[in-house]
DONU-593501 format. One record per residue (C-alpha): x, y, z; chain; residue in one letter. Coordinates in pm, 1 decimal. Example, Ala and Ser with C-alpha at 12.3 -4.5 7.8 and 13.67 -1.06 7.14 Angstrom:
BEGIN
PT         x         y         z  unit  code
PT    1230.0    -450.0     780.0     A     A
PT    1367.0    -106.0     714.0     A     S
***
This chain:
BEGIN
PT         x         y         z  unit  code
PT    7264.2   10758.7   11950.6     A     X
PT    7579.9   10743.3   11884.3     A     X
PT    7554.5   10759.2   11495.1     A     X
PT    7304.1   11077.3   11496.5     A     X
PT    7547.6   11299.0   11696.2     A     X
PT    7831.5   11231.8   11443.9     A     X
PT    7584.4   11230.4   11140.4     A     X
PT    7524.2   11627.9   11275.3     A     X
PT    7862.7   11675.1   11330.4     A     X
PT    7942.8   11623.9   10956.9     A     X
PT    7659.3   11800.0   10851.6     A     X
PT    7807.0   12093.7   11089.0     A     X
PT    8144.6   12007.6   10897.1     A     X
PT    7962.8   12031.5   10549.3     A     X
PT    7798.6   12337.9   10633.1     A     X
PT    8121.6   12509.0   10729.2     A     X
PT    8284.2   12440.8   10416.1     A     X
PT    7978.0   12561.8   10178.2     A     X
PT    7949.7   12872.2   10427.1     A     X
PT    8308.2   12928.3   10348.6     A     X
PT    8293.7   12871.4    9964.1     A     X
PT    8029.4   13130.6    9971.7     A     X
PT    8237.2   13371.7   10164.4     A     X
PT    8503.3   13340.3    9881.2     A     X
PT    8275.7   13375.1    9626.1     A     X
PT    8123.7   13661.8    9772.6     A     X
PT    8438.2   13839.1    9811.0     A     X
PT    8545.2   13770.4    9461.1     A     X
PT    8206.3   13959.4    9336.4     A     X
PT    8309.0   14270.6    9567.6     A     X
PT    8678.4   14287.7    9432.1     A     X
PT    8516.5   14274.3    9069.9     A     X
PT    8290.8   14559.0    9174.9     A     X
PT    8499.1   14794.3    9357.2     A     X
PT    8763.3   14768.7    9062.0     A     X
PT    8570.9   14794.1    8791.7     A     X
PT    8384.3   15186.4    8926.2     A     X
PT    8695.5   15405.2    8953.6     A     X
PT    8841.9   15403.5    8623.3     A     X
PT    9071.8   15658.7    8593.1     A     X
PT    9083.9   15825.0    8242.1     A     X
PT    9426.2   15993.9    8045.4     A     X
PT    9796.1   15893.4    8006.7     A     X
PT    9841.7   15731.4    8325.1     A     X
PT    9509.7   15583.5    8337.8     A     X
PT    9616.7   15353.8    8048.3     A     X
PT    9887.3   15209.6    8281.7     A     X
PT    9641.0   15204.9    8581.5     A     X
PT    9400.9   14983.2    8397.3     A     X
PT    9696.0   14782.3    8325.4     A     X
PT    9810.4   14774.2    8679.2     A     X
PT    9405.0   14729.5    8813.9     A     X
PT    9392.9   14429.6    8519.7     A     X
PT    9702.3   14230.5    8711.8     A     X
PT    9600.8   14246.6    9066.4     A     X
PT    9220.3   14159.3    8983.3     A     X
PT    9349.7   13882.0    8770.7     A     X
PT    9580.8   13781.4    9097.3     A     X
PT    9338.8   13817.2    9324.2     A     X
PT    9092.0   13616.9    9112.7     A     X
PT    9333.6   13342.9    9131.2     A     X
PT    9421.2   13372.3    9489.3     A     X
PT    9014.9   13318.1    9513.3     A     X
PT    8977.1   13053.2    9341.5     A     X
PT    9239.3   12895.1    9458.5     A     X
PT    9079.1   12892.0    9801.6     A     X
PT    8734.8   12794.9    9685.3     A     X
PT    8900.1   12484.0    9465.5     A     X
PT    9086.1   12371.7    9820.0     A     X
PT    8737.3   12430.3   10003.3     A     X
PT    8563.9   12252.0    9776.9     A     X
PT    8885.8   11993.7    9783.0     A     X
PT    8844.8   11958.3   10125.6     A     X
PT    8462.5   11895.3   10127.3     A     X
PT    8493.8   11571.9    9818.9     A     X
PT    8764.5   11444.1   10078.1     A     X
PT    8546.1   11457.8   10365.6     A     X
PT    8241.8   11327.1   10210.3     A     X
PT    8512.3   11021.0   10087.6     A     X
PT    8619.0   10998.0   10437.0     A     X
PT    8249.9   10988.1   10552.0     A     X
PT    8115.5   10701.2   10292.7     A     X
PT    8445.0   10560.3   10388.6     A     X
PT    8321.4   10515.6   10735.9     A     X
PT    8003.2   10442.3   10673.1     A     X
PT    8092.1   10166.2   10440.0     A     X
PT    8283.7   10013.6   10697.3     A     X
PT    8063.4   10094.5   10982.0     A     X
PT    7822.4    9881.8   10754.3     A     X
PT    8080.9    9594.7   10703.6     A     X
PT    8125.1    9570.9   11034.0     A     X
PT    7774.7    9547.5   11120.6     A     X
PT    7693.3    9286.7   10868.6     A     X
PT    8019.2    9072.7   10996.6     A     X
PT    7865.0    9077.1   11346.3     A     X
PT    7523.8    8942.2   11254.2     A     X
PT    7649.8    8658.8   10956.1     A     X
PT    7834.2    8563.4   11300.5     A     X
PT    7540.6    8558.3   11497.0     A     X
PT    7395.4    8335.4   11270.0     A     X
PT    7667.0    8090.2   11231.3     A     X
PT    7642.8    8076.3   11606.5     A     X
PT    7262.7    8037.3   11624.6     A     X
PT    7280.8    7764.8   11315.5     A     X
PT    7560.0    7597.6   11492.8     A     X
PT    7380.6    7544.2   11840.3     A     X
PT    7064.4    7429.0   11620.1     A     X
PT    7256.1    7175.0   11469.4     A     X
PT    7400.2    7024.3   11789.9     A     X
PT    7083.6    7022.8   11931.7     A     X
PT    6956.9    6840.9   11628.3     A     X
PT    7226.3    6594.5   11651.3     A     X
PT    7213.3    6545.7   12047.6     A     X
PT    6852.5    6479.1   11989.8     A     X
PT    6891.7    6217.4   11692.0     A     X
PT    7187.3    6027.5   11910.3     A     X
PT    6952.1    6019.9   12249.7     A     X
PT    6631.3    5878.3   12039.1     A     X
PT    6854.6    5603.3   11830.2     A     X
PT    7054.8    5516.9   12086.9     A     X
PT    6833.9    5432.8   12323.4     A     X
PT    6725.7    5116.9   12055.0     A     X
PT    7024.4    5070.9   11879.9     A     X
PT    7348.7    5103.2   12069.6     A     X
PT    7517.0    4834.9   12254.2     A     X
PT    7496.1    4857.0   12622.9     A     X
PT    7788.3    5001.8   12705.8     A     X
PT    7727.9    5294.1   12445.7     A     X
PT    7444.0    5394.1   12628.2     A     X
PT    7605.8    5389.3   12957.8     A     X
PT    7881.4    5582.8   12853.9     A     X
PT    8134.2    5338.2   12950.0     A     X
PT    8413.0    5269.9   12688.8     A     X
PT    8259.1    5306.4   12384.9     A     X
PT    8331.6    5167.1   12057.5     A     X
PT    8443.3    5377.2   11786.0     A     X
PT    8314.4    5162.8   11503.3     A     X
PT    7958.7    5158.5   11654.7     A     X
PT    7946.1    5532.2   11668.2     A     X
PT    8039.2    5580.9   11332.8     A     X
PT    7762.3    5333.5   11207.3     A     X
PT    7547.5    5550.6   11397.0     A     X
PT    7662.4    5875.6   11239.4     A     X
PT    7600.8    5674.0   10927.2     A     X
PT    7268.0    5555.7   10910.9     A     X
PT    7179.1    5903.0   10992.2     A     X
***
């Protein structure tokens, strides 16, 4: 649940930023437009295309400038996203390998409580059995022969 409502609010996120790359690129076509219809013609309009050549050329910059940090900002995001993922995944994984070592652990004491109550039923002393005071050395023999 959890994971689907921030997987749309990144796509929301991504969105924004390609709806705002858009927008710049958009207005970059309508500066080129507007400035390139009213030429003016004669002496002065020598030094207005001159003058018109600058500011497109700054605001051309100033553009793509801003779509360069948008699109900046949208390669960091999608790093910070895998980012998360990855260790959302990690995470994940490390729980379960856990789970298992628990579930493989508890199988193997069972397995062992089960081979010590068969064998020494018929081969411990009688105070192993019992539980009183028991010998090291016969326990060990025990864990041996298994």
């Amino acid at each position: 649940m959890e994971a689907s409502k921030h997987a749309i609010a990144m796509a929301a996120a991504a969105a924004t930023v390609a709806e705002a790359s858009v927008a710049a690129a958009q207005a970059a076509t309508e500066v080129v437009r507007l400035t390139n219809n009213g030429r003016c013609s004669g002496s002065g309009g020598r030094r207005l295309d001159v003058v018109a050549v600058m500011i497109q050329s700054a605001f051309r910059g100033y553009v793509a400038r801003r779509a360069f940090r948008a699109l900046k900002g949208s390669v960091k995001l999608q790093a910070l996203l895998r980012g998360h993922i990855v260790r959302k995944q990690t995470a994940d994984m490390l729980h379960r390998m856990q789970a298992l070592t628990r579930v493989q652990a508890r199988a193997r004491a069972t397995n062992a409580r089960s081979i010590l109550n068969s064998t020494s039923r018929f081969s411990l002393p009688h105070h192993t059995r019992w539980g009183s005071n028991p010998n090291i050395n016969d326990m060990k023999a025990l864990v041996d022969s298994c």
